[in-house]
Backbone as CSV, one residue per row, in Angstrom:
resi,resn,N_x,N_y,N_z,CA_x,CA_y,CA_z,C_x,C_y,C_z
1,UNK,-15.725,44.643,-35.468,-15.131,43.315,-35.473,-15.466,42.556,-34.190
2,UNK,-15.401,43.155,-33.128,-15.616,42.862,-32.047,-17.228,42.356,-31.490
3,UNK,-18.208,42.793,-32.251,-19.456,42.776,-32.063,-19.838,41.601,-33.074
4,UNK,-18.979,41.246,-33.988,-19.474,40.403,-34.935,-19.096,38.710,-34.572
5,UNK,-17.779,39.213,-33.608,-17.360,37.739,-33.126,-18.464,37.579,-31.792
6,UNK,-18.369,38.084,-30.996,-19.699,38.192,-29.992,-21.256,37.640,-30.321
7,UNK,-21.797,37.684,-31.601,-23.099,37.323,-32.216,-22.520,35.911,-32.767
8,UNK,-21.313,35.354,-33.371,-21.081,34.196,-33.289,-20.769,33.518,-32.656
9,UNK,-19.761,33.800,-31.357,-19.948,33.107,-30.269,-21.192,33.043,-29.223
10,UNK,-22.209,34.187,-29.660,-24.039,33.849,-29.405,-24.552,32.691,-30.107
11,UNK,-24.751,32.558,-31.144,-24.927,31.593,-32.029,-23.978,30.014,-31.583
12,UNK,-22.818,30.113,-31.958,-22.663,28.973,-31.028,-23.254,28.396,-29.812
13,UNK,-23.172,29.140,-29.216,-23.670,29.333,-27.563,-25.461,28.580,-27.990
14,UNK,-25.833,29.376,-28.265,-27.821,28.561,-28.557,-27.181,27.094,-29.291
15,UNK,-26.328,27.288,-29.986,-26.483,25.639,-30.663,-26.233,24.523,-29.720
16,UNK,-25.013,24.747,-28.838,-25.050,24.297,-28.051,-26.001,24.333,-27.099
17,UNK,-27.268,25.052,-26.348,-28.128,25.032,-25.403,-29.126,24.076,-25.929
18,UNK,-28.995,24.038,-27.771,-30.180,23.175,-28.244,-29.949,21.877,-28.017
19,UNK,-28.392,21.921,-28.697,-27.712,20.468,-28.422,-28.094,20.021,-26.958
20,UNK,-27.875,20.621,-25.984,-27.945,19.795,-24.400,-29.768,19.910,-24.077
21,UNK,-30.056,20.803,-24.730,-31.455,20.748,-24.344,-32.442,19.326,-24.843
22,UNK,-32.073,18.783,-26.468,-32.792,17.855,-26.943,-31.629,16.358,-26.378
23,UNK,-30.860,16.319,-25.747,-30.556,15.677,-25.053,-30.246,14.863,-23.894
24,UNK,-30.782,16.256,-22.947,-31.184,15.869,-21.717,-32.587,15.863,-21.606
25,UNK,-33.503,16.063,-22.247,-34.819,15.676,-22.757,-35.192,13.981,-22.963
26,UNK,-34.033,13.481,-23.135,-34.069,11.999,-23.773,-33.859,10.842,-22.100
27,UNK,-32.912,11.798,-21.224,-32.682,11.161,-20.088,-34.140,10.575,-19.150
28,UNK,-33.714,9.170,-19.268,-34.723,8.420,-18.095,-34.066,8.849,-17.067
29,UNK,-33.184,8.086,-16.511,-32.595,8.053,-15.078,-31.665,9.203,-15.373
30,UNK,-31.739,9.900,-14.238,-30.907,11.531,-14.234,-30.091,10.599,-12.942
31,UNK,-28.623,11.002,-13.633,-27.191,11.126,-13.029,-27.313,12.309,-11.635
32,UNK,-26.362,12.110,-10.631,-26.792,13.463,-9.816,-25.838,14.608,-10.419
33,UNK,-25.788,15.665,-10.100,-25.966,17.050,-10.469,-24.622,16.942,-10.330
34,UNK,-23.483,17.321,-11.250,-22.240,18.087,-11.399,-22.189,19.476,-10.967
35,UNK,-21.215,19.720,-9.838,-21.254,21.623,-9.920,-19.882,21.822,-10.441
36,UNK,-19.372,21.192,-10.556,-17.789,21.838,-11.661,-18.278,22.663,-12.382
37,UNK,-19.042,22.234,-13.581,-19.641,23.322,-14.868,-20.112,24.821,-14.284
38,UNK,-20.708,24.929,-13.461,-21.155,25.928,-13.008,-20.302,26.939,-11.882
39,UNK,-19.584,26.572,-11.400,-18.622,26.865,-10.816,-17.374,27.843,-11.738
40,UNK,-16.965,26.789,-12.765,-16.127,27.238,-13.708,-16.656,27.778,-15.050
41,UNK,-17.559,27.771,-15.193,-18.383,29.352,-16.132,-18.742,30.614,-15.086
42,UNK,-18.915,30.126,-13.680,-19.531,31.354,-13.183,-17.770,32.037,-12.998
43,UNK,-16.814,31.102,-12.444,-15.433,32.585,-12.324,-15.024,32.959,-13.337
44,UNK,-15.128,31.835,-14.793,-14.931,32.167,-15.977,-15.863,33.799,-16.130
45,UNK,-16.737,33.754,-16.298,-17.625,34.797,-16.507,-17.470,36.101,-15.739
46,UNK,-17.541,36.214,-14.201,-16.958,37.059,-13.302,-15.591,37.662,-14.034
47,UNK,-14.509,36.479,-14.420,-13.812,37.712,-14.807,-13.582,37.959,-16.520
48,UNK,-14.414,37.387,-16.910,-14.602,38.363,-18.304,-15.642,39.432,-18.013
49,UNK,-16.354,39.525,-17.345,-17.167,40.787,-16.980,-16.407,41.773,-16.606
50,UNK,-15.430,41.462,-16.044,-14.744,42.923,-14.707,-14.176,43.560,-15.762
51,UNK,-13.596,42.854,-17.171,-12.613,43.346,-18.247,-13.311,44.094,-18.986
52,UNK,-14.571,43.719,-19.876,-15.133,44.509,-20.933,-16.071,45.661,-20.529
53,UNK,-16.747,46.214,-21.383,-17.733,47.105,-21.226,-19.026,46.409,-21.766
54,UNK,-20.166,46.686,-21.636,-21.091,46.239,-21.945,-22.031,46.811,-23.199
55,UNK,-22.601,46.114,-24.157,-23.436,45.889,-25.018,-24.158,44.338,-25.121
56,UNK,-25.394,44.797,-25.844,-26.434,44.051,-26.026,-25.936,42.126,-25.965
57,UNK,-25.238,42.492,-27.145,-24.426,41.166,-27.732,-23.985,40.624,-26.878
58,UNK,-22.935,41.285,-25.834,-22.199,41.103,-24.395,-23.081,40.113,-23.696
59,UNK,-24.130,41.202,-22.945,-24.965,40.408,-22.241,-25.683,39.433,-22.046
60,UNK,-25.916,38.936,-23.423,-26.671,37.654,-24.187,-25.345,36.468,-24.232
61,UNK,-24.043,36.825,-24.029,-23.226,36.151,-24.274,-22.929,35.703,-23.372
62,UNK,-23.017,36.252,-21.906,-22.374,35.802,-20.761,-23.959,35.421,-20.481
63,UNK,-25.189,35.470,-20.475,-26.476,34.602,-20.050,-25.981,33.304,-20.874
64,UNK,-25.926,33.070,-21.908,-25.891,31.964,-22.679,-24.902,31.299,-21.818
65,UNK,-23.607,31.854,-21.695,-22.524,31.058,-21.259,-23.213,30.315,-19.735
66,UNK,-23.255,31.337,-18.783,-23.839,30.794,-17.696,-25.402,29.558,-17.808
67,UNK,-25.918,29.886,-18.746,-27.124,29.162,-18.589,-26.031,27.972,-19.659
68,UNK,-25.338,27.825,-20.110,-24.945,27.009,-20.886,-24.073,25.490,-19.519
69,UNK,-23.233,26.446,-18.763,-23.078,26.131,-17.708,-23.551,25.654,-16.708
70,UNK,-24.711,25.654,-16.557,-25.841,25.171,-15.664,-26.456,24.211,-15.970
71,UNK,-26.767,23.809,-17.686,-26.988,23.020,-17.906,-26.014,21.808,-18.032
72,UNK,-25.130,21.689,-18.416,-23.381,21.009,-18.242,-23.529,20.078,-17.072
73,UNK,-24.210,20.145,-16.009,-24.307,19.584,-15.214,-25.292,17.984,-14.955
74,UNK,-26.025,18.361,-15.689,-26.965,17.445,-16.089,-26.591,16.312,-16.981
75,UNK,-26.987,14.654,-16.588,-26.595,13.594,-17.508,-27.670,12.649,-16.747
76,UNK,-26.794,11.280,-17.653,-28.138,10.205,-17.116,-27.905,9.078,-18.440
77,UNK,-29.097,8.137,-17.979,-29.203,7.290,-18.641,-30.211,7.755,-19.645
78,UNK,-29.866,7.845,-20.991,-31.031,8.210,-21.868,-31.990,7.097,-22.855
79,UNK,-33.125,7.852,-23.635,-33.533,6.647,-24.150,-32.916,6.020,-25.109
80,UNK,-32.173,7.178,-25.930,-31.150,6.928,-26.968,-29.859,6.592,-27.048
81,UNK,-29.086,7.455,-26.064,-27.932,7.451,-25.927,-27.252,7.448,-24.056
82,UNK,-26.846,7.572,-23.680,-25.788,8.131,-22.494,-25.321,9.392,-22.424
83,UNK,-26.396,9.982,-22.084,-25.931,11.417,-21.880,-24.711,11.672,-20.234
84,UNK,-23.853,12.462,-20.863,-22.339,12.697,-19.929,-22.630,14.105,-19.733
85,UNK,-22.601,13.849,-18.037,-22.382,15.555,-17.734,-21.339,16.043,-18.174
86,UNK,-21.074,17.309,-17.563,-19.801,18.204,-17.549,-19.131,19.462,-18.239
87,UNK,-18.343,19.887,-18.359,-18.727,21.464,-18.994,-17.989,20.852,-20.439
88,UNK,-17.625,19.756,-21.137,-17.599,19.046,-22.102,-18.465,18.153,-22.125
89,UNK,-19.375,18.531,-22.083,-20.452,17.033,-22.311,-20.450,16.074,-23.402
90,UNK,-20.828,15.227,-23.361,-21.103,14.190,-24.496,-22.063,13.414,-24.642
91,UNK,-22.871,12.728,-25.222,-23.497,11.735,-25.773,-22.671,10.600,-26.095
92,UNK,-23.165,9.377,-25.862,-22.585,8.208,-26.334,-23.281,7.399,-26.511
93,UNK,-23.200,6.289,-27.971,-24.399,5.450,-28.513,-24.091,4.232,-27.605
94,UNK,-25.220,3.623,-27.377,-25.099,2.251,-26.494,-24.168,1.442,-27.070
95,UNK,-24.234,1.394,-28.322,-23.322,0.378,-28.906,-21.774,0.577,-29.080
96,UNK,-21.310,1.855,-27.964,-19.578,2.483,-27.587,-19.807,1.778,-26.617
97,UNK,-20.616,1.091,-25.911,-20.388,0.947,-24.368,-19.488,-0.773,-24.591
98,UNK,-18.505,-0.951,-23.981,-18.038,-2.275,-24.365,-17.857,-2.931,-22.669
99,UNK,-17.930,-2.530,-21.629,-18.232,-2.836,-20.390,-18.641,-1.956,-19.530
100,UNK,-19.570,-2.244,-18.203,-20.424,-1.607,-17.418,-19.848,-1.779,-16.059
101,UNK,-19.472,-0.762,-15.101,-19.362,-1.878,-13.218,-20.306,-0.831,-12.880
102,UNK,-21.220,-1.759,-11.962,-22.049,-0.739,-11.282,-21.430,-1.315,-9.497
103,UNK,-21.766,-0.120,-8.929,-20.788,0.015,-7.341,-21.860,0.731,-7.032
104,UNK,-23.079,-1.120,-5.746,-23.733,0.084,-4.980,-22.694,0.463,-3.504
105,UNK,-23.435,2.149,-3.234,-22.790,2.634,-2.345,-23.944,2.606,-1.388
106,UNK,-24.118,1.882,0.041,-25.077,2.705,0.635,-24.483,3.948,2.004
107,UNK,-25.211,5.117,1.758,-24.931,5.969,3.384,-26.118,6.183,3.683
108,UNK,-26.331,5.157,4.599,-27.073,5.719,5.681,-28.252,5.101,5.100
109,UNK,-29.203,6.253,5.064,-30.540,5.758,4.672,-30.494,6.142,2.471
110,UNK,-29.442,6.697,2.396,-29.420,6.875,0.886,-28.739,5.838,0.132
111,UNK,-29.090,5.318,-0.895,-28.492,4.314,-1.773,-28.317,4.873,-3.277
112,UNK,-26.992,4.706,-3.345,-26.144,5.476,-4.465,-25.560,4.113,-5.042
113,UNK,-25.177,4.051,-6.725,-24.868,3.216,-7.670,-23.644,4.305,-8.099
114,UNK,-22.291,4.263,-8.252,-21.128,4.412,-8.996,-21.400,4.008,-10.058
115,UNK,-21.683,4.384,-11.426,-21.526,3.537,-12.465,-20.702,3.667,-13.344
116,UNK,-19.762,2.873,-14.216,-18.523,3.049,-14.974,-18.606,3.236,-16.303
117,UNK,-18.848,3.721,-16.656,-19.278,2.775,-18.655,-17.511,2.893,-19.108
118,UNK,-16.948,2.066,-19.769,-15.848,1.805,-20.378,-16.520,1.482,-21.826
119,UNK,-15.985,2.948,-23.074,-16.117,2.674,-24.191,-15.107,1.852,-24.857
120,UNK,-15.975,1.941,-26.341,-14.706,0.986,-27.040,-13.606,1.837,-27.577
121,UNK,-13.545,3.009,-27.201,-12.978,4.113,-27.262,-11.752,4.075,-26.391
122,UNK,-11.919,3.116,-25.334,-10.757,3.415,-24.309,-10.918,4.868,-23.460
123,UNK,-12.145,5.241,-23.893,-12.231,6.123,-22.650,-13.433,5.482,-21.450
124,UNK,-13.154,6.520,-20.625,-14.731,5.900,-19.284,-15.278,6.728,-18.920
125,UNK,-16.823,6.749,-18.519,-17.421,7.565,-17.775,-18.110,7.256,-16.823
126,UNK,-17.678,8.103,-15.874,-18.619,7.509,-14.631,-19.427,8.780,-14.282
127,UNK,-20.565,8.023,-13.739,-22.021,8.715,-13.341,-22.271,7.755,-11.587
128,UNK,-23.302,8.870,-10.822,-23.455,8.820,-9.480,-24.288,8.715,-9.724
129,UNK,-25.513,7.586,-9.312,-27.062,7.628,-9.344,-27.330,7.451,-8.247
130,UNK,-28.595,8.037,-7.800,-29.384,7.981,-6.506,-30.858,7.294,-6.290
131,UNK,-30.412,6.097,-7.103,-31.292,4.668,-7.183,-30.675,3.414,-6.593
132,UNK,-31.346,2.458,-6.679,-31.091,1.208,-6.743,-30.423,0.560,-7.171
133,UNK,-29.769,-0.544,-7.390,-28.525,-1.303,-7.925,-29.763,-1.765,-9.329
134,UNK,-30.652,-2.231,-8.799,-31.900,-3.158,-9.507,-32.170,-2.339,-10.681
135,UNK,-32.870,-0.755,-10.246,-33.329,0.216,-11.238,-32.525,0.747,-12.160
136,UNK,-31.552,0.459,-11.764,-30.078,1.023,-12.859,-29.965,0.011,-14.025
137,UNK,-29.815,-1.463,-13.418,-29.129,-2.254,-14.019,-30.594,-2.971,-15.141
138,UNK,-31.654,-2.390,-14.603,-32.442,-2.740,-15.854,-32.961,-1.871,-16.514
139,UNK,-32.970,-0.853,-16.545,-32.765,-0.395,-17.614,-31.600,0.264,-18.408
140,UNK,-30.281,0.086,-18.041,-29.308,-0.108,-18.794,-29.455,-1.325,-19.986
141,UNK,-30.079,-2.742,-19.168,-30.413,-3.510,-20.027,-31.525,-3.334,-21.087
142,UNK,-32.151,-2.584,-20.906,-33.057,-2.081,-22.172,-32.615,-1.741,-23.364
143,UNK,-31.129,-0.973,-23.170,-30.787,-0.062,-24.188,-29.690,-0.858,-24.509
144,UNK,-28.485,-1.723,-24.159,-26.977,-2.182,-24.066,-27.425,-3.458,-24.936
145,UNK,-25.998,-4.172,-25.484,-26.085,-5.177,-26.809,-25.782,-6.194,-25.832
146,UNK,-25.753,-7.380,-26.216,-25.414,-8.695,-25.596,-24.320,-8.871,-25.095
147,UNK,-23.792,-8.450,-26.055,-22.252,-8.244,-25.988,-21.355,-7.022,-24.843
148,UNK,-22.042,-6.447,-24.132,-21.957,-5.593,-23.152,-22.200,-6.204,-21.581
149,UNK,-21.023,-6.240,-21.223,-21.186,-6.882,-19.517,-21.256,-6.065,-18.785
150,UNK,-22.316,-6.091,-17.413,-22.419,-5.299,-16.462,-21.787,-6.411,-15.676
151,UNK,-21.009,-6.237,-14.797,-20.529,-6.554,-13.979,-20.945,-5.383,-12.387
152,UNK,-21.277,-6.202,-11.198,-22.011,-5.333,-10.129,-20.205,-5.509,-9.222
153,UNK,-19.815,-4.810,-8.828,-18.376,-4.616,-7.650,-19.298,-4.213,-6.653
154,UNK,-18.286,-3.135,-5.680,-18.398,-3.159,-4.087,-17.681,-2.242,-3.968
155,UNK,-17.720,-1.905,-2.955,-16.961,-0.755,-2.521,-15.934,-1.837,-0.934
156,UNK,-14.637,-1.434,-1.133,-13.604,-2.480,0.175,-13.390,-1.120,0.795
């Protein structure tokens, strides 16, 4: 019983690696790097390891998880959609996006964009880019409806 739930939570596990794989494939502008996901699969994992014993199935289960985790981190502006980091990731079609703030940040010699997306969902996501205010905001406009305001803020 135990070995049979293990090969389906394998199977899940690849569907999901396919899912983030043909999706972060699509990303133009890459978001910077989330380590939450990886962080919290790697103690997740540490201590489901210390508990069980090991078989085949096992081991493929906690690679998947961790490499599943590693990838979690990864988002961006895509060609299709809005890919969302995080160890829940998501996709979102341009046409959820119902307002934009982009917040450049500069330190130093690095220039960072905050960006907000507010769906029509009433939820938000924000992404850290390590571009330009300029390079962000046009090609967001490539993909976003008319009806979608970017609005540029500031940081007080």
């Amino acid at each position: 019983m135990t070995n049979l739930f293990i090969w389906i939570a394998n199977a899940i596990f690849v569907t999901g690696a396919i899912f983030n794989i043909y999706w972060q494939s699509q990303i133009t502008i890459r978001s910077r790097y989330k380590y939450t996901p990886i962080i919290v699969s790697g103690l997740f994992a540490s201590w489901v390891v210390a508990g069980l014993s090991f078989s085949f199935g096992y081991i493929v289960l906690i690679a998947l998880f961790l490499t599943i985790g590693i990838m979690d981190g990864v988002g961006g502006i895509g060609e299709k959609r809005l890919v969302n980091s995080g160890f829940f990731s998501s996709v979102y079609k341009y046409s959820q996006l119902a307002h934009i703030t982009l917040i450049p940040v500069n330190l130093g010699e690095k220039n960072r964009v905050v960006a907000i997306f507010n769906l029509t969902t009433r939820q938000s996501v924000q992404m850290i880019f390590n571009n330009e205010l300029n390079v962000i905001k046009q090609e967001l406009e490539k993909h976003i409806n008319d009806s979608t305001e970017i609005e540029i803020g500031s940081v007080q």
